[in-house]
C-alpha atoms as an extended CHARMM CRD file, in Angstrom:
* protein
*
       202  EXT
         1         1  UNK       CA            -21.8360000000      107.3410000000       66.1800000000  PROA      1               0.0000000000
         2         2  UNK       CA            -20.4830000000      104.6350000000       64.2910000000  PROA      2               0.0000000000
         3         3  UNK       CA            -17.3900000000      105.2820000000       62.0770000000  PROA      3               0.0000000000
         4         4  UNK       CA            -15.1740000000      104.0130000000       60.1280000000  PROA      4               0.0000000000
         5         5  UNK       CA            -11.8400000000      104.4870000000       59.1020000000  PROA      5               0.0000000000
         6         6  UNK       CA            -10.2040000000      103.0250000000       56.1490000000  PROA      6               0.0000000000
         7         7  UNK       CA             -6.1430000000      103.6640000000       55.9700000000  PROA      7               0.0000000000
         8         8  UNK       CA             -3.0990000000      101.2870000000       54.8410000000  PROA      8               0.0000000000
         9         9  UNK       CA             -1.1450000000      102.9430000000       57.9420000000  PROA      9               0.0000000000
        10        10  UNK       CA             -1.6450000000      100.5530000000       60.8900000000  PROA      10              0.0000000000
        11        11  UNK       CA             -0.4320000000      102.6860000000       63.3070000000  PROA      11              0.0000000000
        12        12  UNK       CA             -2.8560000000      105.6740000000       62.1160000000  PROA      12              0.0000000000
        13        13  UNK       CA             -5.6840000000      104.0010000000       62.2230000000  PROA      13              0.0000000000
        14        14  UNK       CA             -4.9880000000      102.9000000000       65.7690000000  PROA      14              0.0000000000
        15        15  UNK       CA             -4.2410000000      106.2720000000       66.4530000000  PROA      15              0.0000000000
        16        16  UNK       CA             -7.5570000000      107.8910000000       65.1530000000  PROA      16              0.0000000000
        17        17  UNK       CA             -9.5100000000      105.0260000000       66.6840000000  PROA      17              0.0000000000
        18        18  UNK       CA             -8.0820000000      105.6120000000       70.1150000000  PROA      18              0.0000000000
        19        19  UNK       CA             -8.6310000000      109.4920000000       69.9620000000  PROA      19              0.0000000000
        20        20  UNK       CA            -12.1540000000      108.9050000000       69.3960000000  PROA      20              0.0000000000
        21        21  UNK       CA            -13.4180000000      106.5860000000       71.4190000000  PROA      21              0.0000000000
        22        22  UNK       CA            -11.8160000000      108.4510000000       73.8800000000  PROA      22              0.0000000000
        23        23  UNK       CA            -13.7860000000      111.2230000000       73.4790000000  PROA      23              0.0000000000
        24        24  UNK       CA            -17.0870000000      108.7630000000       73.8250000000  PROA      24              0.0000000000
        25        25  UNK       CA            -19.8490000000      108.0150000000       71.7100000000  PROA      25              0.0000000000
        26        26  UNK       CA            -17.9850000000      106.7630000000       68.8280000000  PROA      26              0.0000000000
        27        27  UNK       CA            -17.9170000000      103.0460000000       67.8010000000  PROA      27              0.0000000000
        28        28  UNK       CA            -14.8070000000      102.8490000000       65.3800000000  PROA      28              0.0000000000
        29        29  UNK       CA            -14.3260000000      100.1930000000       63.1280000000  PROA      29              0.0000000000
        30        30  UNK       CA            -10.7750000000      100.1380000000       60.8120000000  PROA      30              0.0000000000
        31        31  UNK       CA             -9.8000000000       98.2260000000       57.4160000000  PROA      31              0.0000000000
        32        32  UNK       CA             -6.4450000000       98.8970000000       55.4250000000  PROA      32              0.0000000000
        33        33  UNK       CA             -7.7980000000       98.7660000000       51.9390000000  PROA      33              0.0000000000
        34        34  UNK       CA            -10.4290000000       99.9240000000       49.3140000000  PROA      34              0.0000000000
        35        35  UNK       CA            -12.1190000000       96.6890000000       48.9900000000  PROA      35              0.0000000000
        36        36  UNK       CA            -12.5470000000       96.0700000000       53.0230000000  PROA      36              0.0000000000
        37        37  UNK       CA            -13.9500000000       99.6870000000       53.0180000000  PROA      37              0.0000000000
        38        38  UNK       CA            -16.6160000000       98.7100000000       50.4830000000  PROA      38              0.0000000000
        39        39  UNK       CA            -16.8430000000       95.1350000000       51.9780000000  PROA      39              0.0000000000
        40        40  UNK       CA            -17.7610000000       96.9340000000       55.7510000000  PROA      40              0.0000000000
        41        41  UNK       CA            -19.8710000000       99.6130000000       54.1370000000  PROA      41              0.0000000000
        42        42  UNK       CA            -22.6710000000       96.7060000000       52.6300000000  PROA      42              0.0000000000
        43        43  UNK       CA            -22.2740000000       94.6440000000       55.9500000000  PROA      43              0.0000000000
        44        44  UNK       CA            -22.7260000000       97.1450000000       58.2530000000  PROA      44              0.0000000000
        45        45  UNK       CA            -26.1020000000       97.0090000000       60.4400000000  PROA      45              0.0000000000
        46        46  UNK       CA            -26.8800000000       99.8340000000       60.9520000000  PROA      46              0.0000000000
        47        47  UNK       CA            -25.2450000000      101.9810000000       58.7190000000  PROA      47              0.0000000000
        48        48  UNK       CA            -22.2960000000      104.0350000000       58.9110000000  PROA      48              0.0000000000
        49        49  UNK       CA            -22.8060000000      107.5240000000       60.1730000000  PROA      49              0.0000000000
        50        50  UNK       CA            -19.6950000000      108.2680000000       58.5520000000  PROA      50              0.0000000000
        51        51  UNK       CA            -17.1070000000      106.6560000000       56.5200000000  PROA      51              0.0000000000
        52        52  UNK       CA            -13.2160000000      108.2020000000       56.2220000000  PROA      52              0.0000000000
        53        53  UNK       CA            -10.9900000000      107.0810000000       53.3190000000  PROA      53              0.0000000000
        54        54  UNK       CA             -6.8300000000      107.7740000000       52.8470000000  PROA      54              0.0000000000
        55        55  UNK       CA             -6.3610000000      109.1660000000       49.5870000000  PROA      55              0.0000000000
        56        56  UNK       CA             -3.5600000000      106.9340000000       48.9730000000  PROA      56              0.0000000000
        57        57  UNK       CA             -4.3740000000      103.4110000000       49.8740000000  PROA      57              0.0000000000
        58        58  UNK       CA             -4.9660000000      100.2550000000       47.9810000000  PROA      58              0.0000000000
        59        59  UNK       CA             -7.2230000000      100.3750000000       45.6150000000  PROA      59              0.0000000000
        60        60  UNK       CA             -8.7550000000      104.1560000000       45.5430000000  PROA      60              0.0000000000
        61        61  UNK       CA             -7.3960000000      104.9640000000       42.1670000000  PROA      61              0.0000000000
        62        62  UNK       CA             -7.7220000000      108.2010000000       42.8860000000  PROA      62              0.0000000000
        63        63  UNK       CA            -11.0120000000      109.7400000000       42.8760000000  PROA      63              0.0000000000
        64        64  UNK       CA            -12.5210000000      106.7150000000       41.7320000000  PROA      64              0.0000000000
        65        65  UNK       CA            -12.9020000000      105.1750000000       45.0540000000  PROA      65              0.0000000000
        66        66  UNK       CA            -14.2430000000      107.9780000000       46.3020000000  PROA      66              0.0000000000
        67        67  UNK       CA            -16.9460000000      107.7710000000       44.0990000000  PROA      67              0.0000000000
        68        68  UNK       CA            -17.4990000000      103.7040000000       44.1720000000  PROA      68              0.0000000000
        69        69  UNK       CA            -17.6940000000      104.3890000000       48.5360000000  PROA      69              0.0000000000
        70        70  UNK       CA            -20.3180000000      107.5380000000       48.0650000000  PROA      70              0.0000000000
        71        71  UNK       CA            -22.3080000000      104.3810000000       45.6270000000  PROA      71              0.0000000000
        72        72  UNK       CA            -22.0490000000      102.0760000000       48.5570000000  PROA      72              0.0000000000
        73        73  UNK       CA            -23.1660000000      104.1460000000       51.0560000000  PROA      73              0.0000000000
        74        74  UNK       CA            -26.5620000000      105.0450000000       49.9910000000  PROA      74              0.0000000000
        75        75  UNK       CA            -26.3250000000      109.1660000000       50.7690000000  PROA      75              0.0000000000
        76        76  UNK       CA            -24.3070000000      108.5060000000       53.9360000000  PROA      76              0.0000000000
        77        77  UNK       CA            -21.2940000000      111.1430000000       54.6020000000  PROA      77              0.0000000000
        78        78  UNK       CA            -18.2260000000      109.9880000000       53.4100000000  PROA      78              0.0000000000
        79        79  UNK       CA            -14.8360000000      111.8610000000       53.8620000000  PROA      79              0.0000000000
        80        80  UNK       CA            -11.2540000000      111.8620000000       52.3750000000  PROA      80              0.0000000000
        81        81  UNK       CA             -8.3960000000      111.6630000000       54.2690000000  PROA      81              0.0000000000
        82        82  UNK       CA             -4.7310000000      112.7790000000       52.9520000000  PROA      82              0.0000000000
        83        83  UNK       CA             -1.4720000000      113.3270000000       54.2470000000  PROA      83              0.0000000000
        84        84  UNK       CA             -1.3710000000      116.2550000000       51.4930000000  PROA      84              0.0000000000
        85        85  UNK       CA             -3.3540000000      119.0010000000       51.5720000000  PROA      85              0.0000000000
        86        86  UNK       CA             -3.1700000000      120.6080000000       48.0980000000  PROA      86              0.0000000000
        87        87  UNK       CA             -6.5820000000      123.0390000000       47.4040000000  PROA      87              0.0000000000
        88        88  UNK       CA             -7.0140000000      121.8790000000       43.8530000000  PROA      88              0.0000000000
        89        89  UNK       CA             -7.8510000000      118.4630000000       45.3250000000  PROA      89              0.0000000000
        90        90  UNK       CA             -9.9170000000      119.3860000000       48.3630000000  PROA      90              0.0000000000
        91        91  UNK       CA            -12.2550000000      121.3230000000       45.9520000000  PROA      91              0.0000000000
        92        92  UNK       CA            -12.6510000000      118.0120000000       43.9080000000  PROA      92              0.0000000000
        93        93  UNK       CA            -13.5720000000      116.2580000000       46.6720000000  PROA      93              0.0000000000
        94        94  UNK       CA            -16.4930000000      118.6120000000       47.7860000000  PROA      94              0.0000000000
        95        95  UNK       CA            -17.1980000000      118.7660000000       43.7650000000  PROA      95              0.0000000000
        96        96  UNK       CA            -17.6250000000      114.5900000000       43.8950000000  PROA      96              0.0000000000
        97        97  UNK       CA            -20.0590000000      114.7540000000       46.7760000000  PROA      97              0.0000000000
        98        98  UNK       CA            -17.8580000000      113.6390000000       49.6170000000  PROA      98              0.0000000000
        99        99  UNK       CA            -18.9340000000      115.1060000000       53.2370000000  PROA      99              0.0000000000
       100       100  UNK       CA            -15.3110000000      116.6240000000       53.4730000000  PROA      100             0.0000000000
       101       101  UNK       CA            -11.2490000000      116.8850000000       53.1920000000  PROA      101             0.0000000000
       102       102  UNK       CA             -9.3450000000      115.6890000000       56.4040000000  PROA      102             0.0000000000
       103       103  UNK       CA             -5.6560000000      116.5450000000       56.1730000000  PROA      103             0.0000000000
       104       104  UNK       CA             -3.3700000000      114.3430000000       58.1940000000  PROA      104             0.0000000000
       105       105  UNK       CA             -1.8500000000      117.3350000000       59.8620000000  PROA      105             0.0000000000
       106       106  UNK       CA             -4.9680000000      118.4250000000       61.3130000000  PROA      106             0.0000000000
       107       107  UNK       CA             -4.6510000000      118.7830000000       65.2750000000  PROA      107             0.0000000000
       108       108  UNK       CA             -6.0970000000      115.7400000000       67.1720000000  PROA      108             0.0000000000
       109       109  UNK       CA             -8.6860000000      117.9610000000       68.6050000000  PROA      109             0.0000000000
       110       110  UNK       CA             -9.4800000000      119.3070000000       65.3270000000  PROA      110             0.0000000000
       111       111  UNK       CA             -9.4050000000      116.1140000000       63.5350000000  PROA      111             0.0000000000
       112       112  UNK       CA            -12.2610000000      114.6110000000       66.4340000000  PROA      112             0.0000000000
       113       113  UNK       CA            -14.4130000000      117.6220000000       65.9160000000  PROA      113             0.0000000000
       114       114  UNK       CA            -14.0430000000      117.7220000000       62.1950000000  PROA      114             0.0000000000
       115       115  UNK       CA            -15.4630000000      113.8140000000       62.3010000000  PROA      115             0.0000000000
       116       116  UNK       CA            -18.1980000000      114.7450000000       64.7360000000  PROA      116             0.0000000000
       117       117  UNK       CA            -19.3760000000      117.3750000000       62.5270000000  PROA      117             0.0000000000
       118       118  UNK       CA            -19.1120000000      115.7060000000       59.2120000000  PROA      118             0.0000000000
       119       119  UNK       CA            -21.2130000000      112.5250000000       60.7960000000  PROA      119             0.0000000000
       120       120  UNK       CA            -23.3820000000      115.1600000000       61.9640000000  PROA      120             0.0000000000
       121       121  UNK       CA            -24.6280000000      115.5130000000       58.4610000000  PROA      121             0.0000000000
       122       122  UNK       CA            -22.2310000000      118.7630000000       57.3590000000  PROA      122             0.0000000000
       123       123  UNK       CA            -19.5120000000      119.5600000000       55.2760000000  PROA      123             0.0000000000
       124       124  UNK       CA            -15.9060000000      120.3640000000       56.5100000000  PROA      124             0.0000000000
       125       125  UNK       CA            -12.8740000000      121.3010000000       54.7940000000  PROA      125             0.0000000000
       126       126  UNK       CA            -10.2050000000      123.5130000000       57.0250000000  PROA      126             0.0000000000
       127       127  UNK       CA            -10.2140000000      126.8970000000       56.5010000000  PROA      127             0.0000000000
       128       128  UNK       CA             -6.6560000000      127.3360000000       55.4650000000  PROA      128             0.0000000000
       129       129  UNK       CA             -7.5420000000      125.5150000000       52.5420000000  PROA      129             0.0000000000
       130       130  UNK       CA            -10.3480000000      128.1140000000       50.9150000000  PROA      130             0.0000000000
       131       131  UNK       CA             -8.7510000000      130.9810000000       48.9390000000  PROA      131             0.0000000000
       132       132  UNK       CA             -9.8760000000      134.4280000000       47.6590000000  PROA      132             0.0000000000
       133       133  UNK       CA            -11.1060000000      133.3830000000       44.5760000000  PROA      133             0.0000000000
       134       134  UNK       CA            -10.8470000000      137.0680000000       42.9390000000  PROA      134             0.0000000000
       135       135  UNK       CA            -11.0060000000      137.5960000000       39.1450000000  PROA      135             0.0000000000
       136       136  UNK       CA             -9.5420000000      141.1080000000       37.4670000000  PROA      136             0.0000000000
       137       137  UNK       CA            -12.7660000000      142.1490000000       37.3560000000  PROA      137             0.0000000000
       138       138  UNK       CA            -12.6710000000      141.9070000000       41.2310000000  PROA      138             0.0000000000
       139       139  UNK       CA            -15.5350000000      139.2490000000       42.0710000000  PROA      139             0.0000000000
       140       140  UNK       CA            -16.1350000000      137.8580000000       44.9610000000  PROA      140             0.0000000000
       141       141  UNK       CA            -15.4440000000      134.0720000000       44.4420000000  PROA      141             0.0000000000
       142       142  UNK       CA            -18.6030000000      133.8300000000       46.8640000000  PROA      142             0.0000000000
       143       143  UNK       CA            -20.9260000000      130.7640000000       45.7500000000  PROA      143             0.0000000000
       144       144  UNK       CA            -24.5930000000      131.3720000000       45.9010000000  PROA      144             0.0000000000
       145       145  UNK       CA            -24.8490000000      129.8340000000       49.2200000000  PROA      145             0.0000000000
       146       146  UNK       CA            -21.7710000000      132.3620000000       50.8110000000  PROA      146             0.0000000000
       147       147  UNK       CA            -24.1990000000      135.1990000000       49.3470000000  PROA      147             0.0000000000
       148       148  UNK       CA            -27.0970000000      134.0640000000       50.8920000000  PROA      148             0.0000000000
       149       149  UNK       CA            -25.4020000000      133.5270000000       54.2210000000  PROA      149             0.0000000000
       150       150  UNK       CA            -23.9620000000      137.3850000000       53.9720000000  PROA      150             0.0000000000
       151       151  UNK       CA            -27.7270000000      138.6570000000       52.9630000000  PROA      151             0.0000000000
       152       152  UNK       CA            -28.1540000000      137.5320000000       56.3860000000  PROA      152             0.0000000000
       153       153  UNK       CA            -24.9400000000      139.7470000000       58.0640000000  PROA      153             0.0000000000
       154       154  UNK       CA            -25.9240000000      142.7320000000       55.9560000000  PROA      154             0.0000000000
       155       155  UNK       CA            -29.1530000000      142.3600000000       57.4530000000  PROA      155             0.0000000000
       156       156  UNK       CA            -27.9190000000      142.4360000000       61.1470000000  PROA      156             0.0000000000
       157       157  UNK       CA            -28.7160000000      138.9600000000       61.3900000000  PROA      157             0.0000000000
       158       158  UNK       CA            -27.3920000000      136.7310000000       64.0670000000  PROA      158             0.0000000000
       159       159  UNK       CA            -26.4060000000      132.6840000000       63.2560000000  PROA      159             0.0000000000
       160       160  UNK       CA            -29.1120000000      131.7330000000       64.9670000000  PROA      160             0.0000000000
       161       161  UNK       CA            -31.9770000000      133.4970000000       62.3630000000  PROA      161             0.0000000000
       162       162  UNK       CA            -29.4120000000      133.3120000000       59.4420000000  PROA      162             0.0000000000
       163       163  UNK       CA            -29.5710000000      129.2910000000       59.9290000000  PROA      163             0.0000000000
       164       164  UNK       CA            -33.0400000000      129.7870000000       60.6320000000  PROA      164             0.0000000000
       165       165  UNK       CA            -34.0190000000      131.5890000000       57.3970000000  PROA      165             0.0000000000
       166       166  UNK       CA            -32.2500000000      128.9410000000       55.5270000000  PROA      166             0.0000000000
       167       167  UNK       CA            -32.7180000000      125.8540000000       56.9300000000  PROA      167             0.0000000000
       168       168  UNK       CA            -29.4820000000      125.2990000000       57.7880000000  PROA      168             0.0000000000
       169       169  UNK       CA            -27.7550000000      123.8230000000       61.0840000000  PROA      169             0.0000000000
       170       170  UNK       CA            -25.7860000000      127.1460000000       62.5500000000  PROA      170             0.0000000000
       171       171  UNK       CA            -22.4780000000      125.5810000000       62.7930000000  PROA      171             0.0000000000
       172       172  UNK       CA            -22.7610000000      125.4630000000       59.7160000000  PROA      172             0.0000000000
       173       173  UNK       CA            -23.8360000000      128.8230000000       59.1890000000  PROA      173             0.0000000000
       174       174  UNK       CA            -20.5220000000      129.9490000000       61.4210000000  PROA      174             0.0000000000
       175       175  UNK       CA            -18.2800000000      128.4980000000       58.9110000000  PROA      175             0.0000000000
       176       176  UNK       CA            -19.6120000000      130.3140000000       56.0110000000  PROA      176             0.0000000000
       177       177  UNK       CA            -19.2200000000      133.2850000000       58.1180000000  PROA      177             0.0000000000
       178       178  UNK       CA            -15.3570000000      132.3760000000       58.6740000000  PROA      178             0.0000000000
       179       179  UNK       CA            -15.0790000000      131.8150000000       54.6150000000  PROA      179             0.0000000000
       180       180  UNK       CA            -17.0540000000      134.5440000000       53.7720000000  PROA      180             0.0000000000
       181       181  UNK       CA            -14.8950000000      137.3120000000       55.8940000000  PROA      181             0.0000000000
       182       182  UNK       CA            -11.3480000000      135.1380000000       54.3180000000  PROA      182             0.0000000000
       183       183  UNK       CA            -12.7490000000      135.6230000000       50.7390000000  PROA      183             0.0000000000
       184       184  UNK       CA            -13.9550000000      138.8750000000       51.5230000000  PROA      184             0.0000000000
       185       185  UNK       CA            -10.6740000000      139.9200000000       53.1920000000  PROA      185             0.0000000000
       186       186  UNK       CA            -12.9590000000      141.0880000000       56.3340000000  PROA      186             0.0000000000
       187       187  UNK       CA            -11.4730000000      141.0330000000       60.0720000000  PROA      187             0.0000000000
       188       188  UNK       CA            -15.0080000000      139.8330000000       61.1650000000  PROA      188             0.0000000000
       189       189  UNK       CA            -18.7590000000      139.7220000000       60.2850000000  PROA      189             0.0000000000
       190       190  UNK       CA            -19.3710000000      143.5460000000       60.6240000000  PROA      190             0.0000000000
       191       191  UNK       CA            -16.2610000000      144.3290000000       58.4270000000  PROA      191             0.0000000000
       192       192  UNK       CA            -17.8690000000      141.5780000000       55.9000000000  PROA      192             0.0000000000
       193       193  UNK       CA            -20.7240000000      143.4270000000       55.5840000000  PROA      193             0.0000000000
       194       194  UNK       CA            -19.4480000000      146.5920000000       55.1060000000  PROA      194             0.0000000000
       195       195  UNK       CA            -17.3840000000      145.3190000000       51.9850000000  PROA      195             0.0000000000
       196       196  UNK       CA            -20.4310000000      143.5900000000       50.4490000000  PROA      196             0.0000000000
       197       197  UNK       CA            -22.2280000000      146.9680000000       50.4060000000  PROA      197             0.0000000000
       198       198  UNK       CA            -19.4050000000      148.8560000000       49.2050000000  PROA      198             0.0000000000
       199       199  UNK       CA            -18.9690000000      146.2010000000       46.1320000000  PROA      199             0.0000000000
       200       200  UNK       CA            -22.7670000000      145.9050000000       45.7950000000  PROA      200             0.0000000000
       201       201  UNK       CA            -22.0390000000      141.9390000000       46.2600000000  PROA      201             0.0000000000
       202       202  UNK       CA            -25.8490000000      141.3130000000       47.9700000000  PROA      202             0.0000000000
């Protein structure tokens, strides 16, 4: 997989570089600004499987160079990288299109396996950082996908034939599980289920 990661902090970048390649099969390239990020994205032969920008570097302006990197890369994932971790900002990343929300605190392990998936072609954003989104009324906060997914665990479904049913890859599937049981306020898939037929929520 080729990657690369585009941070103003020298020693990070080695850092993330050397974690990766070695865990093997990553090529990792590294620039310190906005403009080097964009300058690498239209060089690179072939492309990117996934591209990782700090939040805070040289010339992002904020969400902006999110957006200009997601235009350069033609559909390819690209991720945002922050040494905060506030959820307001996470959501707004999904909400722009990017593949995922790194925070800089993320465990080396975690951080390799979040990069893996996201060049992978799916969506990551820690767990810690989703919250019950209940109204008075007592909603769910589930999105339409979360609902579909938990169709699928009412049903006695496994991963496997949930991700099936839906096209999906079933890692992916297993982390709508994990959100789906911390908006639900379940202990585990069988507890998630039960409170979606008690609330009629499928």
């Amino acid at each position: 997989m080729r990657i690369l990661i585009a941070d103003d902090h020298e020693l990070l970048r080695d850092v993330l570089r050397s974690y990766l390649e070695a865990e093997g099969g990553f090529a990792v390239d590294t620039v310190a600004d906005l403009p080097q990020a964009l300058a690498a994205i239209a060089a690179a032969t072939p492309p990117y499987d996934l591209v990782v920008l700090d939040f805070g570097m040289p010339g992002m302006d904020g969400y902006a160079g999110l957006e200009k990197a997601l235009a350069a890369s033609f559909g390819r994932p690209v991720a945002l990288m922050s040494g905060l971790a506030p959820h307001d900002v996470a959501e707004r990343v999904l909400a722009c299109g990017a593949a995922g929300y790194l925070p800089k605190t993320l465990p080396a392990r975690s951080l390799v396996n979040a990069i893996r998936f996201m060049a992978a072609g799916e969506t990551y954003m820690p767990i810690d950082l989703h919250r019950p989104a209940r109204s008075p009324a007592g909603e769910s906060g589930l999105s339409p996908r979360e609902r579909q997914v938990l169709a699928g665990l009412c049903a006695g479904q496994a991963n496997k034939e949930i991700a099936r049913d839906l096209d999906l890859r079933e890692p992916t599937i297993k982390l709508h599980v994990k959100l789906i049981c911390r908006k639900l306020g379940a202990k585990n898939r069988t507890q998630a289920a039960m409170i979606a037929r008690e609330r009629a929520l499928v």
